[in-house]
Backbone bond lengths (Angstrom), bond angles and torsions (degrees), N, CA, C in turn:
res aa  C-N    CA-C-N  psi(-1)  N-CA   C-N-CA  omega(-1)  CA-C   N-CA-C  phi
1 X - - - 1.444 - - 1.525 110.87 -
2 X 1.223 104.41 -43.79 1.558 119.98 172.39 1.723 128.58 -41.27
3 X 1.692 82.10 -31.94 1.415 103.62 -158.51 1.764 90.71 -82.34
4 X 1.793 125.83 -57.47 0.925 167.64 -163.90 1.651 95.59 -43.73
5 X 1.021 120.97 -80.92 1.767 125.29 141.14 1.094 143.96 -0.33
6 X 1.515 112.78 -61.30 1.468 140.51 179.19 2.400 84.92 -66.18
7 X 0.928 100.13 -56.54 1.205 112.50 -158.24 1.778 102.84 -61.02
8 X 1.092 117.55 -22.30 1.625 142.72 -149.80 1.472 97.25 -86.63
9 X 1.594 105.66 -58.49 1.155 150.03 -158.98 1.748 102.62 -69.68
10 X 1.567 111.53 -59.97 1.121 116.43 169.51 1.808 132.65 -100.44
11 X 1.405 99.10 25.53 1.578 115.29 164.82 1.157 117.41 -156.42
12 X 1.411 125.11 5.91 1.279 123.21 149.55 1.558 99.90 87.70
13 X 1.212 128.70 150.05 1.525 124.70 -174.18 0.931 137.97 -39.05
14 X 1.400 148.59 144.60 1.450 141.32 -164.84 1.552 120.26 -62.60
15 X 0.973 156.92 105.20 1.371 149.73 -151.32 1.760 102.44 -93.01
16 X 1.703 98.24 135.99 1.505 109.15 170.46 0.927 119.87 -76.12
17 X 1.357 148.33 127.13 1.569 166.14 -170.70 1.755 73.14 -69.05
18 X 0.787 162.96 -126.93 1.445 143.34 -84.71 1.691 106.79 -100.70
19 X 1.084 122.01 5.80 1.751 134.14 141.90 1.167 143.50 -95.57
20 X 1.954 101.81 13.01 1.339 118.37 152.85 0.930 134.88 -88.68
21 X 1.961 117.97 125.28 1.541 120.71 -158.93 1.903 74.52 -101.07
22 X 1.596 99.06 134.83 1.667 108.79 163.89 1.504 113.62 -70.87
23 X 1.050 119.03 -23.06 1.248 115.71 -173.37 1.420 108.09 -94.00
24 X 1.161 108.76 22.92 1.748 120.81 154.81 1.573 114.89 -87.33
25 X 1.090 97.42 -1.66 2.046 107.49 -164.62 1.211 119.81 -148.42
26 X 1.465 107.21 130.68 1.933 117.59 179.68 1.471 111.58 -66.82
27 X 1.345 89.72 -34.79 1.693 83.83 -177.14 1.832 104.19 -153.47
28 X 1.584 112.81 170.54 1.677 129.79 -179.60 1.422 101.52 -109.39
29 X 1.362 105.31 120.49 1.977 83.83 167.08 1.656 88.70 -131.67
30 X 1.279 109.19 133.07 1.011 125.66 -172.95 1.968 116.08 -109.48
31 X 1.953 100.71 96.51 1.464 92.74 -176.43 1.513 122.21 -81.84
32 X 1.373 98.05 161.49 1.354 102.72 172.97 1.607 147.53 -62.81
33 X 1.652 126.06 -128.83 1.406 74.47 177.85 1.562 120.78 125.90
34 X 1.453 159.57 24.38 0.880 135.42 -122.04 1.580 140.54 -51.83
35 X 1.448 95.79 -0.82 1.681 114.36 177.88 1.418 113.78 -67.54
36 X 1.444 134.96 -16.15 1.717 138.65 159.30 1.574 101.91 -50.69
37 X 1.164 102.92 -42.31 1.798 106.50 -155.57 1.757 104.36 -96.20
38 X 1.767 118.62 -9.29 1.279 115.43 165.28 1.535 121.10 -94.45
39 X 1.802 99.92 -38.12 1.431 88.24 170.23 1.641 116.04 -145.55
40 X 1.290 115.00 25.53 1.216 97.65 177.23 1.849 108.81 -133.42
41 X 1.539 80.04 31.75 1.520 88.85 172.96 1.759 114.98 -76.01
42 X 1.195 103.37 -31.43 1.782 139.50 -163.85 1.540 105.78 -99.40
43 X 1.370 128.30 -34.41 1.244 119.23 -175.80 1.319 115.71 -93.04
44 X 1.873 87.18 130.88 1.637 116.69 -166.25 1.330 100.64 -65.23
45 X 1.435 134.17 -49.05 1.456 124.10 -179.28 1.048 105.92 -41.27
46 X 1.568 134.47 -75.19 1.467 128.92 -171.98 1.472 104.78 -35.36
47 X 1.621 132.35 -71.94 1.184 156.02 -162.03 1.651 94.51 -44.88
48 X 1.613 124.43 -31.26 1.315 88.97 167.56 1.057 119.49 -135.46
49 X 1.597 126.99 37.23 1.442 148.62 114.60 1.900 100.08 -38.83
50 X 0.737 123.17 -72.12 1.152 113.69 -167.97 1.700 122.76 -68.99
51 X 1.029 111.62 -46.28 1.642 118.76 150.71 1.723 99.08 -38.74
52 X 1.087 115.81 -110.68 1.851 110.08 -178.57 1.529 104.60 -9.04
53 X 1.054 138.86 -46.25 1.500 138.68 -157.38 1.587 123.61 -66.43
54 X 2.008 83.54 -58.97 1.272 89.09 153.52 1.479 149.49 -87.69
55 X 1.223 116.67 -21.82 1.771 121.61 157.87 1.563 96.73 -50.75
56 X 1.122 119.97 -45.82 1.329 115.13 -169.72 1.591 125.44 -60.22
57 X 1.364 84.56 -23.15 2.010 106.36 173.76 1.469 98.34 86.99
58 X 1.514 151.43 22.60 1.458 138.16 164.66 1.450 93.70 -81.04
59 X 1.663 79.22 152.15 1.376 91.22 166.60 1.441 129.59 -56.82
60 X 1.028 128.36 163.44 1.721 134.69 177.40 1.919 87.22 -150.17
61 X 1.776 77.10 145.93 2.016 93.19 -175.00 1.719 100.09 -155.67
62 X 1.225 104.80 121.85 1.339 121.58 173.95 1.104 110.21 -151.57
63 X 2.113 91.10 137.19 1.261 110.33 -179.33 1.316 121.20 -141.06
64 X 1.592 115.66 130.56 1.506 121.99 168.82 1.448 103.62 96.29
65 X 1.457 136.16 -88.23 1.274 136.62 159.20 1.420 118.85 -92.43
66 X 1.033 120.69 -23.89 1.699 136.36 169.31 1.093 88.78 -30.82
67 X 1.542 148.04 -79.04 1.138 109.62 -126.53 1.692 118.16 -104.25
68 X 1.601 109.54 37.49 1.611 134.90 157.58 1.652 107.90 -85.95
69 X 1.022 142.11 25.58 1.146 171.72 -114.19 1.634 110.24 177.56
70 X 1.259 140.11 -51.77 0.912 161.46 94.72 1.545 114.03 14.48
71 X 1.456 135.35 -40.09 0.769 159.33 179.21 1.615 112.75 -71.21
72 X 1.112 144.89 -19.05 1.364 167.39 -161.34 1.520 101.30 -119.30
73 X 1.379 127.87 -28.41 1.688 100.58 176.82 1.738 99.15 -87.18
74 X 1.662 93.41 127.80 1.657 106.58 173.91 1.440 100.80 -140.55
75 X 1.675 102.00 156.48 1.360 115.78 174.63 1.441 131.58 -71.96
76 X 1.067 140.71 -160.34 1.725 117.50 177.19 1.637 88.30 -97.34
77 X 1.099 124.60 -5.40 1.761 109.65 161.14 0.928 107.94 -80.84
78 X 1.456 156.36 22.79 1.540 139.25 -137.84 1.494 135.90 15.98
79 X 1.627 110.44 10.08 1.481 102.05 160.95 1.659 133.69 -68.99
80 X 1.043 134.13 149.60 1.209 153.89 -147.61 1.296 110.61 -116.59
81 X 1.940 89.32 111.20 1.576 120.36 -132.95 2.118 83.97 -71.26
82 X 1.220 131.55 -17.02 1.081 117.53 -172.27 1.434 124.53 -114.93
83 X 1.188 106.44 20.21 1.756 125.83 177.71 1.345 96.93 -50.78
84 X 1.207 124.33 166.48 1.586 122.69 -164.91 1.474 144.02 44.09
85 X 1.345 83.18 -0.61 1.883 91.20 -170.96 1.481 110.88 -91.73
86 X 1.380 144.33 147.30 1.616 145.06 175.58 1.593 93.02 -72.33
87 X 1.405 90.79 152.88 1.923 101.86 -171.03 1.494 80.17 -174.45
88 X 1.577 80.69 149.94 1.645 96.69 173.82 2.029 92.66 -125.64
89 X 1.157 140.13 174.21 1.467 129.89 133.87 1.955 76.29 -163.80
90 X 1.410 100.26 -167.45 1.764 136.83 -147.77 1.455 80.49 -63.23
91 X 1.147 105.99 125.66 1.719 105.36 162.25 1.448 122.34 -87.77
92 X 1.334 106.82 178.69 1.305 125.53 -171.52 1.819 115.95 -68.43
93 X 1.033 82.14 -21.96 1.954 98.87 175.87 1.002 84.72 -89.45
94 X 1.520 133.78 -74.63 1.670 109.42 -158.64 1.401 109.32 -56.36
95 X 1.083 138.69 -39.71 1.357 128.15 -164.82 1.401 108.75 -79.76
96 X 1.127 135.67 0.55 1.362 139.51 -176.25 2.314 92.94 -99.29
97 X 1.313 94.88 -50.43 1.870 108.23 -155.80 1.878 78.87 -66.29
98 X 1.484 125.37 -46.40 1.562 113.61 -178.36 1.405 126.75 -55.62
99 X 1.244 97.82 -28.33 1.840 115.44 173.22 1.445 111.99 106.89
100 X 1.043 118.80 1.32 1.926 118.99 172.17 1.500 106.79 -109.43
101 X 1.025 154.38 39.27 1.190 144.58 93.48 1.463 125.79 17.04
102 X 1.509 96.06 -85.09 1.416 97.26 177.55 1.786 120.25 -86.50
103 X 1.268 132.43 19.70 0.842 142.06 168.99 2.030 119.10 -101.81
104 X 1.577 99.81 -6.01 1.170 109.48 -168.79 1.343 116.30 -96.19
105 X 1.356 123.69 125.09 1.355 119.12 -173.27 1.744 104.04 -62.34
106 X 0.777 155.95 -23.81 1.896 156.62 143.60 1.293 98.86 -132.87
107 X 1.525 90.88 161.11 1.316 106.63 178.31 2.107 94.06 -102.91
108 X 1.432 93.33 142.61 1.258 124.17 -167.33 1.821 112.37 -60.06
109 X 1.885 111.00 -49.08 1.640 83.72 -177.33 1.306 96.99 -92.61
110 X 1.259 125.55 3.23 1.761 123.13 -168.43 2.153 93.94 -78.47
111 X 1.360 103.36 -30.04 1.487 96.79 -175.29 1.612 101.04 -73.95
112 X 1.239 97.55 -62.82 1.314 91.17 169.87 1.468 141.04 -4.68
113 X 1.080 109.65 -66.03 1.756 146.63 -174.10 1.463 93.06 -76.15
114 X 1.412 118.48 -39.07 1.486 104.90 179.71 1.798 138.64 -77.38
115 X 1.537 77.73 -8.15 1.364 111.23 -162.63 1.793 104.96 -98.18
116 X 1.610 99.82 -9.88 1.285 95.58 -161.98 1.398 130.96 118.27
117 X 0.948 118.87 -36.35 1.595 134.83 176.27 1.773 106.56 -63.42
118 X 1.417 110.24 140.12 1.361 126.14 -178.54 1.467 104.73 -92.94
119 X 1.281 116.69 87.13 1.218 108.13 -173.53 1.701 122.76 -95.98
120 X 1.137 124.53 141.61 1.713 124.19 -171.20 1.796 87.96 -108.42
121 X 1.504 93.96 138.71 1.718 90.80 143.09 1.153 119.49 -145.92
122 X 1.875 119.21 151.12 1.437 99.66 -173.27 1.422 103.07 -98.95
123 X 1.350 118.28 -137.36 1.707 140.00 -174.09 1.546 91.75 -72.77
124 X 1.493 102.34 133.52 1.402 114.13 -172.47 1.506 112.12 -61.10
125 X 1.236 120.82 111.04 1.419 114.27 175.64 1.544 117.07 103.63
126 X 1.026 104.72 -5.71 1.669 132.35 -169.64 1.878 101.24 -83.56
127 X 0.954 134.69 149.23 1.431 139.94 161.44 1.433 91.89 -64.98
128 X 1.586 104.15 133.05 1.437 110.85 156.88 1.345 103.07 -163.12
129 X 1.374 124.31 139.32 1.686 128.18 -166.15 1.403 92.61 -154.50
130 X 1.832 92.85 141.34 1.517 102.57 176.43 1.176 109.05 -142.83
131 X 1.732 126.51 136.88 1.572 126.76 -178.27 1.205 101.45 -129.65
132 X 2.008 75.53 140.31 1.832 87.65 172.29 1.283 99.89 -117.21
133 X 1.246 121.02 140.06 1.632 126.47 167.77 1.923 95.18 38.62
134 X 1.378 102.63 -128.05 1.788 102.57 175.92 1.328 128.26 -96.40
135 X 1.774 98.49 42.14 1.613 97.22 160.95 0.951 112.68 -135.37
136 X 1.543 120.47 141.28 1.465 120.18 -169.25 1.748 102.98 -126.99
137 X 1.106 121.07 153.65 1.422 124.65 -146.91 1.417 104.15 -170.53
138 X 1.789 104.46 125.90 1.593 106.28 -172.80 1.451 93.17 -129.38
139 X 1.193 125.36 158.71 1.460 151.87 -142.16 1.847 99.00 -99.38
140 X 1.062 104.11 -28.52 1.710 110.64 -157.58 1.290 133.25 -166.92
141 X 1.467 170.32 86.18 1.639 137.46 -174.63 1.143 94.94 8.16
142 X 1.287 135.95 -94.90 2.155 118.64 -147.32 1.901 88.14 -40.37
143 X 0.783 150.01 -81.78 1.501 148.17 -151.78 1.692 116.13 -53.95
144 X 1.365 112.39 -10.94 1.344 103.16 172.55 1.633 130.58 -61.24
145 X 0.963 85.23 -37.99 1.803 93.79 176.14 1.545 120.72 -74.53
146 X 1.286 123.52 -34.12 1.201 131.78 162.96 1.321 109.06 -69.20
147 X 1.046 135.68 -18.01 1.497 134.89 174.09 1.423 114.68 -83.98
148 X 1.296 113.21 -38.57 1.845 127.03 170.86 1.053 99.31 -38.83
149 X 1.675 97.79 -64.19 1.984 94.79 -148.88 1.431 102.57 -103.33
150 X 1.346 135.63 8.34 1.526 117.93 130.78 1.467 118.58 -59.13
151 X 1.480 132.62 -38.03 1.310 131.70 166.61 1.325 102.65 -41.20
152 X 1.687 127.86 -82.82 0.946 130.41 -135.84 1.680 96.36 -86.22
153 X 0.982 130.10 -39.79 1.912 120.82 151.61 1.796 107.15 -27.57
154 X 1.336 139.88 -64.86 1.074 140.31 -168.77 1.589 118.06 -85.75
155 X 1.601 92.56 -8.51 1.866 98.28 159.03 1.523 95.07 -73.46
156 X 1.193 131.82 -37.46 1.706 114.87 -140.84 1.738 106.09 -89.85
């Protein structure tokens, strides 16, 4: 609780996904995490935060599990606003070599790929980041930082 506070205190209240105007923000970076892949794979608020984001041309950045999260922008047909696009996030080896694999309701780049998405992966655990037009996308933790400051290079 203690902790919960401290956190309150120095970012100010938790913000509701469906009282976010995008055009309050240059860019989405979406961390990892396994909570993308429990619940915000499915939620429509995000899905059209992120739709607005991208027609809009801001950046969007996900990394490691982030980009099951990603997974929630759909069209009013339900196609899946990022089919075709290069993406990297946590592969299927890593998630097997970490040990939740089999604890995972899908595995993350295999959905991906099913969904449409061109997915790359590098050496398990290795930095690896890939951008398309305004999405930038890192493979793992090693890839977070290389993903920042390509963001913040293509903010400037």
């Amino acid at each position: 609780m203690e902790h919960a506070q401290q956190a309150l205190k120095a970012f100010g209240p938790l913000l509701k996904l469906h009282e976010v105007d995008i055009d309050d923000y240059a860019a989405v970076v979406l961390p990892g995490g396994h909570g993308p892949v429990v619940d915000l794979f499915d939620d429509a608020h995000l899905g059209g935060l992120l739709a607005q984001a991208d027609k809009g041309g801001k950046l969007i950045g996900a990394v490691c599990h982030g980009p099951a999260a990603l997974l929630s922008a759909k069209d009013a047909e339900g196609n899946w606003l990022f089919a075709g696009r290069r993406m990297t996030a946590f592969t299927d080896e890593e998630e097997q070599l970490f040990g939740t694999a089999e604890g995972a309701p899908w595995l993350l780049a295999s959905r991906l790929r099913e969904m449409g998405a061109i997915h790359t992966g590098g050496t398990a655990y290795q930095q690896h980041n890939v951008t398309d037009g305004n999405l930038f996308t890192g493979q793992n933790p090693a890839s977070s930082a290389k993903m920042a400051e390509d963001m913040i290079a293509a903010l400037r």
